[in-house]
N, C-alpha and C positions, 0 to 999 in steps of 0.2 A: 504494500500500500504506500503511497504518496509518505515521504517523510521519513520513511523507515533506514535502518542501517540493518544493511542482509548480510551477512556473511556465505563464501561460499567454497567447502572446501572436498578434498576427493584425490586421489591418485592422479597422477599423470595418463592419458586419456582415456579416462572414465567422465566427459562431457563437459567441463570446466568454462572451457575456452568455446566448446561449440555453443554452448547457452549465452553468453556474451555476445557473441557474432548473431546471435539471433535476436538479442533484445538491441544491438544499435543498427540491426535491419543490415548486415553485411552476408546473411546468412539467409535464406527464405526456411522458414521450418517444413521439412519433408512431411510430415502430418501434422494437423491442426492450424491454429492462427496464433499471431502475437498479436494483442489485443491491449492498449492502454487508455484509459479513461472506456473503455468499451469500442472504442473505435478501434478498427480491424485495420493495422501497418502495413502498406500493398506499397505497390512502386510507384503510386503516384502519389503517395503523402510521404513517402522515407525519407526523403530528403528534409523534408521539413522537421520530424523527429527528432534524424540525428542534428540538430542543430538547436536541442534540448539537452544534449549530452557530453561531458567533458570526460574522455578518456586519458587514464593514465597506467601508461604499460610500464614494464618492466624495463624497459632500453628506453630513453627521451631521445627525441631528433632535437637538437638543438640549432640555429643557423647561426653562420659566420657572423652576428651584431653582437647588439651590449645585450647586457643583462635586461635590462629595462624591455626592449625588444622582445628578446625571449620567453620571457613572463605574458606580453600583452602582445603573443604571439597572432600574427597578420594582421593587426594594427596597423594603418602608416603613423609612422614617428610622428605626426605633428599632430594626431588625434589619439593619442595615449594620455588619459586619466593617469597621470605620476601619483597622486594619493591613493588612486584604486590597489597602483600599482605594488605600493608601502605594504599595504595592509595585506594584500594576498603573499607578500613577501614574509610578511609578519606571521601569521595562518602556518604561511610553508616552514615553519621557523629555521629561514635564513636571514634574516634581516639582518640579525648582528655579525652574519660572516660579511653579507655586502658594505655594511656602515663600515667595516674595517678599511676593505678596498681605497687607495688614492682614488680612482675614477668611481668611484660607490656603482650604483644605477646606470652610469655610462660605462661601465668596463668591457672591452670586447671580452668577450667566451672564449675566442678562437675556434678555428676547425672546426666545425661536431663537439664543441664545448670540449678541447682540449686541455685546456688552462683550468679545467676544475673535475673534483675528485668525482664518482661514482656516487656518492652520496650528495654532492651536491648538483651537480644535473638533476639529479632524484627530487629532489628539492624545489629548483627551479620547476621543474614538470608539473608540480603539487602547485607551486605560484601558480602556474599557467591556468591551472581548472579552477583555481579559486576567482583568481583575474576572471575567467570568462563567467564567472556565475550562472552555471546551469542548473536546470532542473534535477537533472542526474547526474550523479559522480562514479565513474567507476575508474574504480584500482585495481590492477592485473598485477599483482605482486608488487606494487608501487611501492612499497615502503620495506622493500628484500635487501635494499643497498642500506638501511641506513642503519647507526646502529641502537642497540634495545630504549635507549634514553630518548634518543633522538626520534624513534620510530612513536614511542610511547605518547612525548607532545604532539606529533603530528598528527595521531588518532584522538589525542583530546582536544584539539585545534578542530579538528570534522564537530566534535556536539556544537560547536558555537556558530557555526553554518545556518542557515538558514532552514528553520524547521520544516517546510515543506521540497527541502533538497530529497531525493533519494538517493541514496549510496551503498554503491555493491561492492564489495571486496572479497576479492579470491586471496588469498594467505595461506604458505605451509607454519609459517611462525602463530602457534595457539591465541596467544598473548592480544596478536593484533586482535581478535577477532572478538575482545573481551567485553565491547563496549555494544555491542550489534543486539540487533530487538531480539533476530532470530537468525538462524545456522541453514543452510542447505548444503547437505551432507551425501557427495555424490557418490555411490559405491559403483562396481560394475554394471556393466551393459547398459549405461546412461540412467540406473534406477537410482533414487534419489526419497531422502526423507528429510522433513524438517524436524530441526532440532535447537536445543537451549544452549547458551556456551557450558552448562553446567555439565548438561548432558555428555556433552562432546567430550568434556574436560574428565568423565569417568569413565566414555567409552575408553581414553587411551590412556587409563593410570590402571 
């Protein structure tokens, strides 16, 4: 439902990533419908869906600009909200690795964000979904790079979102998934049940 935090966890392909690809319409489901607000997602409304939706994967594409840029990614530079842009940075909690930077908010990335660690592209990519405020949020192991502290505020950062956000997160890391209304728990053959974190937390102890 509108507002919720889903978690979503399961083996390597036992269905993970095919359900994802099917709810931002990259995927057409071989039987049944994707169906949101009741309205049946076809090819001539997909487009308009996925532009309700802020993905953030596991690898970020970053482009050769600043930092600034890449947060308030496909912006042109001279229509970038820079307080939007604070605050998503704030959210991503990197704010205080850029306030260090000489160039803060203007610092090239370099390459494919050469110039910064795995965890912080990771980072930036979390700025970027926030920057865009969408309806949906999904994390495809977005927060694998960072480490337990770091991953920790970035999932307490998500409650302060906007409560009618929806947010999916696939996670092997338990931990992340501690904050979530409810669990989908994929096992083989794409079978699937919903579950508590608690639940989860006793099937693996």
């Amino acid at each position: 439902s509108r507002g919720s935090v889903v978690g979503i966890v399961g083996s390597t392909g036992c269905g993970k990533s095919t359900l994802l690809d099917i709810l931002m319409g990259l995927l057409a489901p071989s039987n049944g419908e994707l169906l949101v607000d009741n309205l049946i997602i076809n090819n001539t409304n997909k487009r308009s869906w996925q532009r309700h939706i802020s993905n953030v994967p596991q690898h970020i594409y970053l482009s050769d600009g600043t930092i600034e840029e890449n947060i308030a990614f496909g912006i042109p530079s001279e229509e970038i909200d820079c307080s939007r842009v604070i605050a998503a940075a704030n959210k991503a909690q990197i704010s205080n690795f850029i306030d260090k930077l000489d160039h803060g908010y203007k610092t090239l990335v370099g390459e494919r964000g050469m110039r910064l660690s795995g965890g912080q592209r990771q980072r930036i990519g979390l700025a970027r979904a926030f920057y865009k405020q969408s309806d949906v949020l999904i994390l495809d192991e977005a927060t694998s790079a960072l480490d337990d502290k770091t991953e920790s505020a970035v999932m307490k950062s998500i409650e302060g979102i906007d409560k009618d956000t929806t947010v999916l997160i696939i996670a092997h890391r338990l931990t992340t998934l501690k904050r979530c209304d409810k669990i989908i728990k994929f096992e083989n053959n794409f079978l699937y049940k919903t579950i508590t974190y608690n639940e989860l937390i006793n099937e693996r102890s």
